[in-house]
N, C-alpha and C positions, 0 to 999 in steps of 0.2 A: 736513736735515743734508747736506754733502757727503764725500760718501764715496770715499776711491779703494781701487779691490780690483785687486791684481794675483795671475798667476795664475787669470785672471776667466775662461777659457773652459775651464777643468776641471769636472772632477765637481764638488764644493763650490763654487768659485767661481764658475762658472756657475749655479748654482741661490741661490744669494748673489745675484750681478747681477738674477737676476731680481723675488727678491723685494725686496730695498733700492731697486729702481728703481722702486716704486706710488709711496713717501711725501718718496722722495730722491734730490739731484742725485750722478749718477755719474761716476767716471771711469777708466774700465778699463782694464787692461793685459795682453797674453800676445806670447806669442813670434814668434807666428804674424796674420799679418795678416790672410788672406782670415778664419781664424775671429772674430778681435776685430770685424771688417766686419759678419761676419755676425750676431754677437751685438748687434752696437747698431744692426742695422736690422730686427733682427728685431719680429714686432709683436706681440709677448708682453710686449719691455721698453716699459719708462716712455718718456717723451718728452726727461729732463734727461739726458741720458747722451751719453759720448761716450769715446776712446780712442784706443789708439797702442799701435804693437809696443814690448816694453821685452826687454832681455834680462837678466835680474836677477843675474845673473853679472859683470856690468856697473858697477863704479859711476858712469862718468862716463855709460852709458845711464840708470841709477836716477837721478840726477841733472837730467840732459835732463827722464825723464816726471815727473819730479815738478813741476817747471819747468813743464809744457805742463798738468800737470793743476791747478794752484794759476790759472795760467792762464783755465782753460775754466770752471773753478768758481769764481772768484773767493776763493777761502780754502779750507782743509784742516780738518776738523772731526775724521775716520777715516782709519786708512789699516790697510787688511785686507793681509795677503800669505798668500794662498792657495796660490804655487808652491810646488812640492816634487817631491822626487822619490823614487823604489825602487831599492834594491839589494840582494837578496836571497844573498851569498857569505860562508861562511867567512874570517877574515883571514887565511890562509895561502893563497888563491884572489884576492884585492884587491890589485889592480893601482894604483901609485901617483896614476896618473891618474883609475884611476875614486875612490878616498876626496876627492882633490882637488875631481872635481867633485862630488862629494856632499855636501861642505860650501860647496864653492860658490854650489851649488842653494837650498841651506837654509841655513847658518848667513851668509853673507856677505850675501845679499840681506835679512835680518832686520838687521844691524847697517849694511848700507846705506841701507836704507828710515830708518832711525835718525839717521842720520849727517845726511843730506839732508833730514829729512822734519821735523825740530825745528823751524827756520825757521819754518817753515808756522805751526807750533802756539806758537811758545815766545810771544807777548804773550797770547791768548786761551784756552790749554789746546789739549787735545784726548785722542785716544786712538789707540792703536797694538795691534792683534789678529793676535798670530800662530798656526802651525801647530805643535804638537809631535808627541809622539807619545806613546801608553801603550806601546810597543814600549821606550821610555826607558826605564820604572819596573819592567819585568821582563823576565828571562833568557827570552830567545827564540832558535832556534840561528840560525845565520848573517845576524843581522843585527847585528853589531860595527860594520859601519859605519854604515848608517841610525842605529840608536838612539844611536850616541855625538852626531853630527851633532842629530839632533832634540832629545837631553840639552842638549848646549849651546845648544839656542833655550832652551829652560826655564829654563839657568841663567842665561842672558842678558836674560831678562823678570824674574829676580830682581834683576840690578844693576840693566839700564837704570829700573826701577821706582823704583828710590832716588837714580839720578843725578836724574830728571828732577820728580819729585814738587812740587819746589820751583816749577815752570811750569805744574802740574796738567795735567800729560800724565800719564796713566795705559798704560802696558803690560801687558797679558794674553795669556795661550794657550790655546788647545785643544788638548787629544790626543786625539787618536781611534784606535779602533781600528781591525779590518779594516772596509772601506767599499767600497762596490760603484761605482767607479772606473774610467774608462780607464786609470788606472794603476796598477790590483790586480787588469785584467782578467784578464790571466796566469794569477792564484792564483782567481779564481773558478770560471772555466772549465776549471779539473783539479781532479776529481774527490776524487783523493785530496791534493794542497792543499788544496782546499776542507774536506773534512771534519775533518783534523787542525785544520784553525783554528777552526772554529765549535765544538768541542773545548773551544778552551783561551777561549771567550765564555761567560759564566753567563748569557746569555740563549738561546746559541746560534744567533743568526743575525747573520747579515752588518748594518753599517749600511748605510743609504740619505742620499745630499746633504739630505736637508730635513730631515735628523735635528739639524742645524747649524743651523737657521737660529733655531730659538724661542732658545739659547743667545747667538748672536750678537748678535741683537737687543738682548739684554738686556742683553751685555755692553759693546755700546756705546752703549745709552741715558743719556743726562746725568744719569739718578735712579740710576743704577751708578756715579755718582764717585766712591763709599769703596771701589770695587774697584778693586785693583792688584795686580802682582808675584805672580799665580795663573797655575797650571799648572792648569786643571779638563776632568777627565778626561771623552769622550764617547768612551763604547767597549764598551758592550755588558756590559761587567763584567770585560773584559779584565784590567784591571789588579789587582782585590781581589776580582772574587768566581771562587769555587770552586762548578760544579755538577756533580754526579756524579751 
């Protein structure tokens, strides 16, 4: 299968890169160059892989990589977007610029990938996996931003799932909950952050990136084609269970 994952040198996407790169051709994307370098010469990964800075904020950069990666793999089979971002403030604290980019991070780069990425898939099918969040489906305090921004990937895998059905592109998400992250490192590493969040997990503990990966797999395996237009929650119990 060829698969492009952006967002590929994070916590999830980088542990993604590595496992879709034993059995498939890759092609990666993050912000940052020296880490995308490192990642696809690293000799952990597979040997079909390959990459480029993409800025996902970007549509005419989302455009470029899509371009360079339809390119290097000869066709689009996947297309993972692992970016995203935190913002942990009250909306009486949310500064116009930071909600802007926070949807930018997350909701544009999803309907970018979209927008650009059809092409690829519309004669053959394929499949599109993005990021939500179970932070969406319940009242957490000061995330009004984040959770609306990742609400609307969710509700956005509900339309695009019915625009595009008729090309047998399927659209799907993940939400996850807290995850042990460069970019949750903040809330791990305090103390009391930490404990009121493993609190509000019916398993109570933090997830780890390979907790994503048996899900992924599955949901872009071609015997997963009667799945579409799902939000399916990985979160520890975040979302529905209660343990006291």
């Amino acid at each position: 299968m060829n698969i492009v994952i952006i967002g590929a040198t994070g916590g999830i996407g980088k542990c993604l890169s590595l496992e879709l790169s034993e059995n498939n051709s890759l092609f990666l994307g993050s912000r940052n160059s020296d880490s995308i370098s490192e990642l696809i010469n690293s000799e952990d990964i597979g040997s079909s892989v390959s990459g480029s800075t993409v800025d996902v904020t970007s549509f005419n950069q989302i455009e470029n990589f899509l371009n360079q990666a339809n390119d290097y793999l000869g066709s689009i089979d996947t297309i993972i977007n692992c970016a995203g971002s935190l913002i942990l403030k009250p909306a009486h604290l949310t500064s116009e610029e930071e909600l802007e980019k926070t949807f930018k991070v997350n909701v544009f780069s999803c309907l970018g990938l979209l927008k650009y990425g059809f092409k690829f898939m519309r004669k053959n099918g394929g499949s599109f996996l993005f990021f939500s969040s179970a932070a969406s489906k319940v009242g957490l305090k000061n995330h009004e931003t984040i959770s609306s921004a990742k609400g609307a990937i969710s509700s956005m895998v509900v339309s695009a799932a019915s625009t595009y059905a008729r090309y047998n592109i399927r659209v799907n998400a993940i939400a996850p909950g807290l995850v042990d992250t460069p970019l949750t490192r903040s809330i791990i590493n305090n103390k009391l952050s930490l404990d009121y969040s493993l609190n509000l997990h019916g398993l109570k503990r933090v997830g780890k990136p390979e907790n994503f990966t048996p899900i992924v797999k599955s949901l872009i395996d071609v015997r997963s084609d009667w799945i579409t237009g799902q939000t399916i929650s990985v979160d520890g119990g975040l979302s529905n269970v209660k343990s006291m």
